[in-house]
C-alpha positions in Angstrom: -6.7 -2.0 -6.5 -8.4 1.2 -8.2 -10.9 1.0 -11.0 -10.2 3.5 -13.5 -12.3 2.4 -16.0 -11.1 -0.1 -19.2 -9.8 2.0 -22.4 -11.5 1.9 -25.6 -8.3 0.3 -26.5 -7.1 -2.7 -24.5 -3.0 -1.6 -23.1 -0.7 -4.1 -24.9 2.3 -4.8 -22.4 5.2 -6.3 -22.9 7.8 -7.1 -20.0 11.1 -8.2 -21.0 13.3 -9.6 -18.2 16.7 -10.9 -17.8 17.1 -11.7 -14.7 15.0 -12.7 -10.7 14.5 -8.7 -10.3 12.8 -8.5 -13.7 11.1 -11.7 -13.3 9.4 -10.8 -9.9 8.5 -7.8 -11.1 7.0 -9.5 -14.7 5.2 -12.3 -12.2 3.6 -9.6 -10.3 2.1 -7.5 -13.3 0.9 -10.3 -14.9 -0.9 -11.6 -12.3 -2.6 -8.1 -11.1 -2.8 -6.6 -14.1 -7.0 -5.5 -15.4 -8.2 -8.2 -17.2 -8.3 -5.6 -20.2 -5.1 -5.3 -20.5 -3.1 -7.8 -23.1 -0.1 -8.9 -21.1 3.0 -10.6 -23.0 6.3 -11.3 -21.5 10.0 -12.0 -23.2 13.4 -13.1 -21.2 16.1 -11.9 -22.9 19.4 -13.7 -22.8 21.2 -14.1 -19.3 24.4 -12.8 -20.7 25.0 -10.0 -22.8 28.3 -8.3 -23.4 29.0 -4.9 -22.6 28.9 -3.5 -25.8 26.5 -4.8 -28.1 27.5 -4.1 -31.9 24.5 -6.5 -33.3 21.1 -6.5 -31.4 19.3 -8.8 -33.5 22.0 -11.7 -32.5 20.2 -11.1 -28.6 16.8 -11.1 -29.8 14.1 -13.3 -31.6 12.8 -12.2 -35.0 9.5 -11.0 -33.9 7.8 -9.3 -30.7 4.5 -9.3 -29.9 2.8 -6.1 -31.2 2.7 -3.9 -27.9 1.6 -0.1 -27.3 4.2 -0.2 -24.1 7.8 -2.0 -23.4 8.6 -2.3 -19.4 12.2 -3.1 -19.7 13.1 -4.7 -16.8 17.7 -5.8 -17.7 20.1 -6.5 -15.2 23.2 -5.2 -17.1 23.9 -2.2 -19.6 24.4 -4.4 -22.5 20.6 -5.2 -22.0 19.9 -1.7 -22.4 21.2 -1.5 -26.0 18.7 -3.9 -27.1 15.7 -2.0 -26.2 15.4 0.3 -29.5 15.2 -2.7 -31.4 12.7 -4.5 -29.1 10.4 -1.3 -29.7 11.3 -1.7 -33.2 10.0 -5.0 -33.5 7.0 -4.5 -31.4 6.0 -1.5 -33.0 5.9 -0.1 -29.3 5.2 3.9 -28.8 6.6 3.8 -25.0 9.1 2.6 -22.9 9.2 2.1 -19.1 13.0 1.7 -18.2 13.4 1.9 -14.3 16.5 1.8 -12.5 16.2 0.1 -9.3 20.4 -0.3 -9.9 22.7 2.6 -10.9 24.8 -0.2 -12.3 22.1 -2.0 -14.6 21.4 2.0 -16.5 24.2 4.2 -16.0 23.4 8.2 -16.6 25.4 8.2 -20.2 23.6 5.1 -21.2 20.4 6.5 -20.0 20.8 9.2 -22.1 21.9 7.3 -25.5 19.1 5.2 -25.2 17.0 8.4 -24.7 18.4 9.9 -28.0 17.7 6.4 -29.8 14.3 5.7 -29.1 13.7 9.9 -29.7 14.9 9.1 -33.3 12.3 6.4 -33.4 9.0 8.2 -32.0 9.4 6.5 -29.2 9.0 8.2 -25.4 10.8 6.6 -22.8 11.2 8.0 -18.6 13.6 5.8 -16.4 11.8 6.1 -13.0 14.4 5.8 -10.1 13.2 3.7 -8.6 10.5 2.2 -9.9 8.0 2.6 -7.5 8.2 6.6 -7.8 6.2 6.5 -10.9 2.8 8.1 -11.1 0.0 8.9 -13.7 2.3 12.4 -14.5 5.2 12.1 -12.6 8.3 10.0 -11.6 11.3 10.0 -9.6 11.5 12.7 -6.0 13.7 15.6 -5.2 15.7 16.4 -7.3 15.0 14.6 -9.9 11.7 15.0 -10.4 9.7 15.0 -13.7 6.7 15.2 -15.4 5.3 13.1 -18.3 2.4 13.4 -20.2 2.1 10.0 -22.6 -1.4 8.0 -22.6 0.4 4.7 -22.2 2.7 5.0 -19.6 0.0 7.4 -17.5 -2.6 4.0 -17.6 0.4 1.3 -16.3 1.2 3.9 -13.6 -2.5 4.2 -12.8 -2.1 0.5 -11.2 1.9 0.3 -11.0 4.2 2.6 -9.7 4.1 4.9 -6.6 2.2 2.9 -3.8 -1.3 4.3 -2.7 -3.0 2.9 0.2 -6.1 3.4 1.7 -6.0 2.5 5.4 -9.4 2.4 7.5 -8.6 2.4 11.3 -10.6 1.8 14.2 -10.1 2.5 18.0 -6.2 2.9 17.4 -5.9 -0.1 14.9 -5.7 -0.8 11.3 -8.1 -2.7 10.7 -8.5 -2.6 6.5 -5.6 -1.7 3.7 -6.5 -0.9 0.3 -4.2 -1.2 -2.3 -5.2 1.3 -4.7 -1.6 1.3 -6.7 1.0 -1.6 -5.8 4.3 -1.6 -6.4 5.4 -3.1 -9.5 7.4 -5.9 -7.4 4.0 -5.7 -5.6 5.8 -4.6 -2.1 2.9 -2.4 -1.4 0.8 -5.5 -1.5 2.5 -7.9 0.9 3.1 -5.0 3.4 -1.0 -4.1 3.4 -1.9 -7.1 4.1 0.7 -7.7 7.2 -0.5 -4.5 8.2 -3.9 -5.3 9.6 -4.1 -5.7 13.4 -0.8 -3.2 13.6 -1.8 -0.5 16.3 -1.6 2.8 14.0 1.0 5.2 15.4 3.5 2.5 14.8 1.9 1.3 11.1 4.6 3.7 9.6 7.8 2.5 11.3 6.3 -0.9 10.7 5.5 -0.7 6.8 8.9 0.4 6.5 10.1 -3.0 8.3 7.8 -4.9 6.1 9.1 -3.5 2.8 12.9 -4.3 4.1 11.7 -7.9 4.3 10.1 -8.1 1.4 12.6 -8.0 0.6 13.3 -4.5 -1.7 15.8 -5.8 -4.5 16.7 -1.9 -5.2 20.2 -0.7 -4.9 21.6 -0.9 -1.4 24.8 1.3 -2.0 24.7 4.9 -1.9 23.0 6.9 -5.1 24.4 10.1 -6.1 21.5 11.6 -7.1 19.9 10.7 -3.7 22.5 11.2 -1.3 20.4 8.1 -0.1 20.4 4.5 -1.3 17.7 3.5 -4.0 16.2 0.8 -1.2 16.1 3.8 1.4 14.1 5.8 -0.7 12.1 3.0 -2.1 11.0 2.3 1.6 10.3 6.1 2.2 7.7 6.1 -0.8 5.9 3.3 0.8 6.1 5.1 4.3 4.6 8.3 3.0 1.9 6.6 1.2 1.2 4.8 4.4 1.7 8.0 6.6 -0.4 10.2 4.1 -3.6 7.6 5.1 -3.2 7.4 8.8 -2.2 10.6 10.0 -5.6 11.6 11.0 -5.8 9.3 13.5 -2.6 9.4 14.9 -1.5 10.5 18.1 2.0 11.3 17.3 2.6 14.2 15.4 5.1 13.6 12.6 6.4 17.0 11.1 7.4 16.8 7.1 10.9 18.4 6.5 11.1 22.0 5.2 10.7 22.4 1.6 9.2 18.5 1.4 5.8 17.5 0.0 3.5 14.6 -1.1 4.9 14.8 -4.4 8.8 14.7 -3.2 
């Protein structure tokens, strides 16, 4: 994984969970996280109700003190907790991917945006979560920028997957993980790439994240007109094209009007 240097500042993190999506993701950061970085980790109750009139019945009465909240919920009720999780971690970002239209639906989305705006706090919902980059996050259409200190350093190790594949004599011989998935998808699939003959590492990265498996959305997202697992697996594909396509011997051809940065 890249080296970016530590901050003057160690990154406090705090992942709260609720449920086997969160808590894979949670197990993976804290594990592959820079040693720099202070790492905490809260599971919020398995069931919360849809509408949530009193947060502080859901939730302990303190927090670690964290610069950055990855809010990792399972149903929207979880969502209405996360202005006072901020609250009482004195966070200044939060990281709120949806992976599941139905775990952070569009309206709620956008209440919780209006909260934590009231509060200081910035917040981007990455869809999905392995879009997210040092500036950006989501692809066409949705695409946006960002520009806050804490969530730039997590995505400088988690978010978008960035490989770096060395090939030799039609092989791949060496994978790089220089940004892993925060599930860490992008990890398994380096390593079973090795000994995979290059013009079919793409094709077979896309296999590999499948079996991961990829717990994002399988029905079809609006937004998208794709599923959330489809365009997961397409990140990891580009990222995976983007480093062999030197040496291949088939010539893939981008779609009009489609980048790197889709």
């Amino acid at each position: 994984m890249r080296d970016i240097g530590k901050a003057a500042n160690p990154l406090r993190v705090l992942l709260v969970t609720q449920g086997q999506w969160g808590e894979r993701i949670a197990s993976n950061i804290s594990t592959n996280a820079p040693s720099n970085w202070v790492v905490n980790s809260w599971a919020a109750p398995r069931v919360i109700p849809p509408i949530v009139d009193y947060p502080e019945e859901y939730l302990p009465e303190t927090l670690p003190q964290s610069d950055l909240i990855v809010a990792l919920g399972d149903v929207p009720g979880f969502a209405q907790l996360i202005p006072e999780i901020a609250r009482l971690a004195d966070a200044q970002a939060v990281i709120a991917p949806i992976d599941r239209n139905a775990s952070l639906p569009k309206g709620l989305a956008r209440q919780l945006e209006g909260w934590l705006d009231q509060q200081g706090v910035e917040v981007v919902f990455p869809k999905p979560f392995c879009s997210l980059t040092e500036t950006r996050l989501n692809r066409t259409p949705l695409v946006q920028e960002h520009d806050n200190a804490f969530i730039s350093e997590f995505a400088a190790y988690f978010g978008k997957p960035e490989l770096d594949i060395e090939v030799e004599e039609g092989t791949v011989t060496r994978v790089e993980v220089r940004r892993d998935a925060a599930c860490g998808c992008a990890q398994y699939v380096a390593e079973r790439l090795i000994g995979t003959a290059v013009d079919e590492s793409i094709e077979q990265a896309g296999l590999l994240h499948h079996h991961y498996p990829c717990l994002a959305d399988m029905n079809k997202d609006d937004d998208y007109n794709d599923t959330l697992m489809h365009v997961s697996g397409n990140l990891l594909k580009d990222s995976v094209r983007d480093s062999v396509k030197a040496h291949l011997s088939i010539n893939y051809i981008r779609p009009h009007g489609r980048n790197n940065e889709d």
